[in-house]
KOLLUM-883390 format. One record per atom (N, C-alpha, C): y, x, z; residue in one letter. Coordinates in steps of 0.05 Angstrom, whole numbers, padded with zeros to 5 digits, always signed. Last residue first. Layout:
<nodes>
YXZa/...
</nodes>
This chain:
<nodes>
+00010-00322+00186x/+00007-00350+00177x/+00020-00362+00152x/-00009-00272+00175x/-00007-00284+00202x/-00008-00319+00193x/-00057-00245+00134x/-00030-00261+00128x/-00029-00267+00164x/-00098-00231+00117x/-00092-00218+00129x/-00067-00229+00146x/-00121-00263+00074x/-00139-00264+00105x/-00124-00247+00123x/-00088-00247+00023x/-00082-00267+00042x/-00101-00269+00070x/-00117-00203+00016x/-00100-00200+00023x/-00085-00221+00052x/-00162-00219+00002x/-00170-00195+00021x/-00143-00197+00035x/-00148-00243-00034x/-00158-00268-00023x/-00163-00236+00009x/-00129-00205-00082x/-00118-00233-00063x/-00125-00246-00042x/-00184-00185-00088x/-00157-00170-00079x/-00145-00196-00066x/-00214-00231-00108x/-00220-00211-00089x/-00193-00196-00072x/-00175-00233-00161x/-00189-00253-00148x/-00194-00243-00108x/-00197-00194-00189x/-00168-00188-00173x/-00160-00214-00149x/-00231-00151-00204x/-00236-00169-00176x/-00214-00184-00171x/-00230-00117-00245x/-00248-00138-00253x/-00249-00158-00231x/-00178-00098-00244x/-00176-00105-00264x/-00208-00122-00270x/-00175-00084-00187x/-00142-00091-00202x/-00162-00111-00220x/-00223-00052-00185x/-00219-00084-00168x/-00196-00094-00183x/-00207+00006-00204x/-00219-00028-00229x/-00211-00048-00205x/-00173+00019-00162x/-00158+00012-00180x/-00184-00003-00201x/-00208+00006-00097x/-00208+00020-00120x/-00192+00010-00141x/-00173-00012-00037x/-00182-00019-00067x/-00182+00000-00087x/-00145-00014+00029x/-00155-00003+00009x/-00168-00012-00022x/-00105-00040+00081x/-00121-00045+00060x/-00126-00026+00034x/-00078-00031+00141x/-00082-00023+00112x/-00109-00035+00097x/-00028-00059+00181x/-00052-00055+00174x/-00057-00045+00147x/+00006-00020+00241x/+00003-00031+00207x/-00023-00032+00199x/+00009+00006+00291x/+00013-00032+00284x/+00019-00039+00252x/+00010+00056+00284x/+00043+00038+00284x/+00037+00001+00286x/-00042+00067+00286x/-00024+00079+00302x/+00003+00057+00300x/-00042+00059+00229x/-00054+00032+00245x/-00042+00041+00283x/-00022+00097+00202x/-00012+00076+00197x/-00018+00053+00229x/-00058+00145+00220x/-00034+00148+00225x/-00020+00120+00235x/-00107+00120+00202x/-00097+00121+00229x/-00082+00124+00240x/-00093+00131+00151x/-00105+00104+00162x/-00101+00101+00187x/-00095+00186+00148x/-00072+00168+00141x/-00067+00143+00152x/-00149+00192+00149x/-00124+00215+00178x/-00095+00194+00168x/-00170+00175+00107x/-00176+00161+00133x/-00156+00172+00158x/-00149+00203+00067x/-00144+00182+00076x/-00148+00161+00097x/-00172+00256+00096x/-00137+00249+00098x/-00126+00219+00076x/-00223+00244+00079x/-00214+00249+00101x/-00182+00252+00104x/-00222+00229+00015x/-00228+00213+00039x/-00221+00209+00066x/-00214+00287+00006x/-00192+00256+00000x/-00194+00238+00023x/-00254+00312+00018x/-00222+00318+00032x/-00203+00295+00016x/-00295+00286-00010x/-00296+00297+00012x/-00271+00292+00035x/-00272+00248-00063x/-00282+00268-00055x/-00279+00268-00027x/-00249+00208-00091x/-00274+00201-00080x/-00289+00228-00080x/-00194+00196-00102x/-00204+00192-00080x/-00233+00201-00067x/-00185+00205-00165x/-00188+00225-00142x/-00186+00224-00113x/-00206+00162-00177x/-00231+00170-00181x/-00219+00192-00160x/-00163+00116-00154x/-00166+00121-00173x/-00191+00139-00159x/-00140+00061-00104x/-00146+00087-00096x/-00159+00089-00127x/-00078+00029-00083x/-00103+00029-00088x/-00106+00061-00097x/-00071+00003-00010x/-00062+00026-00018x/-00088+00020-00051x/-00021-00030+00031x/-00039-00040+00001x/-00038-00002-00003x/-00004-00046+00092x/+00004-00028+00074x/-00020-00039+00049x/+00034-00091+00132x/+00008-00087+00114x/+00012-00069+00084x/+00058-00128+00163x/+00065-00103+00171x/+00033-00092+00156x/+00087-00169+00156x/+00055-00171+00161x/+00050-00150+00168x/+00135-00158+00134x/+00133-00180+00150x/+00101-00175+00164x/+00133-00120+00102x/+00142-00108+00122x/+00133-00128+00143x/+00092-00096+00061x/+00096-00113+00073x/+00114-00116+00095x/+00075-00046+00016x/+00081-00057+00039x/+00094-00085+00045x/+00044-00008-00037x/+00053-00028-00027x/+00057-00032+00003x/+00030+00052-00027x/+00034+00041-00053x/+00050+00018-00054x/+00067+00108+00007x/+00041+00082+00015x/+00053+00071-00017x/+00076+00165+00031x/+00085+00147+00008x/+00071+00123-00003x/+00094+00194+00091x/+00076+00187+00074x/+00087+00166+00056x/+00122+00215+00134x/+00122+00232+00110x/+00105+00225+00086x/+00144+00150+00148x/+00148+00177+00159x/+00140+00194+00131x/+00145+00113+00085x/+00131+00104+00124x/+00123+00148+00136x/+00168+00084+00039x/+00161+00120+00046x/+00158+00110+00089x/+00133+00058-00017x/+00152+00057-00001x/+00143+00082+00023x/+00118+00030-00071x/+00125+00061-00066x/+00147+00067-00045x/+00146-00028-00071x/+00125-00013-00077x/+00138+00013-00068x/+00135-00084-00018x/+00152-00062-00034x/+00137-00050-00047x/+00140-00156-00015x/+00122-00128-00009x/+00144-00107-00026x/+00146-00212+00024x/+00166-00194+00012x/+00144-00167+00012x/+00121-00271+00016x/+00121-00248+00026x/+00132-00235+00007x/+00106-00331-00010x/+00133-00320-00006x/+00135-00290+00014x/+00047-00328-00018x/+00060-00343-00001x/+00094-00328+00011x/+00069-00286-00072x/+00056-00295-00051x/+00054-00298-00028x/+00125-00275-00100x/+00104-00294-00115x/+00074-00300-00084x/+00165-00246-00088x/+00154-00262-00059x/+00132-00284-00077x/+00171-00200-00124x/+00180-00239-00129x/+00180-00247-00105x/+00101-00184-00127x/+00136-00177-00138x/+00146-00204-00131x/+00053-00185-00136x/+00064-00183-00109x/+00090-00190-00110x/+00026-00185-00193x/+00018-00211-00160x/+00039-00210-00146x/+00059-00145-00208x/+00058-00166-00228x/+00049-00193-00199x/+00028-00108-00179x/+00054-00110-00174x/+00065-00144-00190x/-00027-00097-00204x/-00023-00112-00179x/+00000-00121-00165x/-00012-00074-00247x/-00017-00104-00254x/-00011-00118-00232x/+00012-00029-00235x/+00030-00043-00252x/+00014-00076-00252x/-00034-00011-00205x/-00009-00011-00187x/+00017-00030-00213x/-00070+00009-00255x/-00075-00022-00233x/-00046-00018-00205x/-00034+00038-00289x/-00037+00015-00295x/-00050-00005-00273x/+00015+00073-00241x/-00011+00072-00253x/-00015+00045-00272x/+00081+00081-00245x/+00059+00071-00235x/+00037+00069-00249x/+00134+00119-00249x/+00111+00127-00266x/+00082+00107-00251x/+00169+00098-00222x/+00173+00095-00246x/+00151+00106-00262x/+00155+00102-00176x/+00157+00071-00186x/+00165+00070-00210x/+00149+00159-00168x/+00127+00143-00165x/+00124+00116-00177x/+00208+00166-00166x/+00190+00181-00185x/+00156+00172-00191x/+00231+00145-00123x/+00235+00134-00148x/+00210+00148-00172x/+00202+00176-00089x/+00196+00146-00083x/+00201+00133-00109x/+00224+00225-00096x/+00199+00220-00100x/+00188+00190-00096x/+00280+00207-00076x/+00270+00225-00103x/+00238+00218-00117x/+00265+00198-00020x/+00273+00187-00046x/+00264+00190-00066x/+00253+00235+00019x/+00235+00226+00002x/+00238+00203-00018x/+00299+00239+00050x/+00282+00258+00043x/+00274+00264+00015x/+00312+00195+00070x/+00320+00208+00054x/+00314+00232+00034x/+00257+00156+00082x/+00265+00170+00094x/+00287+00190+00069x/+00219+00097+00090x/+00243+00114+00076x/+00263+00125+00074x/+00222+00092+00167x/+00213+00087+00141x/+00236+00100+00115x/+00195+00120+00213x/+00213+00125+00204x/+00205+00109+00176x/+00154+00084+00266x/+00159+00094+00240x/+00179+00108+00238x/+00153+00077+00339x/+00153+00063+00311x/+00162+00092+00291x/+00096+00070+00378x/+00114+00088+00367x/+00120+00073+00342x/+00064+00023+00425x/+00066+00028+00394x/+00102+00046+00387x/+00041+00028+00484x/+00065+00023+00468x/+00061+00036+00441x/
</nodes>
């Protein structure tokens, strides 16, 4: 049996707004795809709060987190509590997807198409 979530949690408002208003440039482009139900009419959020964590995009319908990842991913202890995250998520029956923030800006092509394979139908 799959434990479910807490999602945006009062808590963590504050900081949820504080994230969507300061978004990176590849979280501003990739939002530009998602926003709207622009694909295949799916509803995604941004900076949405799944128990104590602050995921970039979600899905609720697909149950698919989007996370992208900048240069301070690519250490040691990033890695590893993004992967302790990953598990967390997939623990709930969510799937995650990862991307370095260039993919935004030379793959985006790629991004989409990672995305949509995910899609139920």
């Amino acid at each position: 049996m799959i434990n479910k979530p807490n999602f945006n949690s009062k808590h963590l408002k504050k900081f949820r707004k504080e994230l969507r208003n300061n978004l990176t440039s590849a979280e501003v482009r990739l939002w530009t795809i998602l926003k709207g139900k622009q694909l295949f009419s799916r509803k995604f959020r941004r900076q949405h709060s799944i128990d104590h964590m602050i995921v970039d995009f979600y899905c609720p319908k697909e149950k698919l987190v989007i996370e992208l990842d900048g240069e301070v991913h690519n250490n040691p202890i990033s890695e590893n509590k993004d992967v302790l995250r990953d598990q967390k998520l997939n623990g709930y029956g969510i799937k995650v997807l990862r991307f370095e923030n260039k993919m935004v800006f030379e793959q985006p092509e790629l991004i989409i198409n990672a995305i949509l394979d995910t899609f139920s139908n």
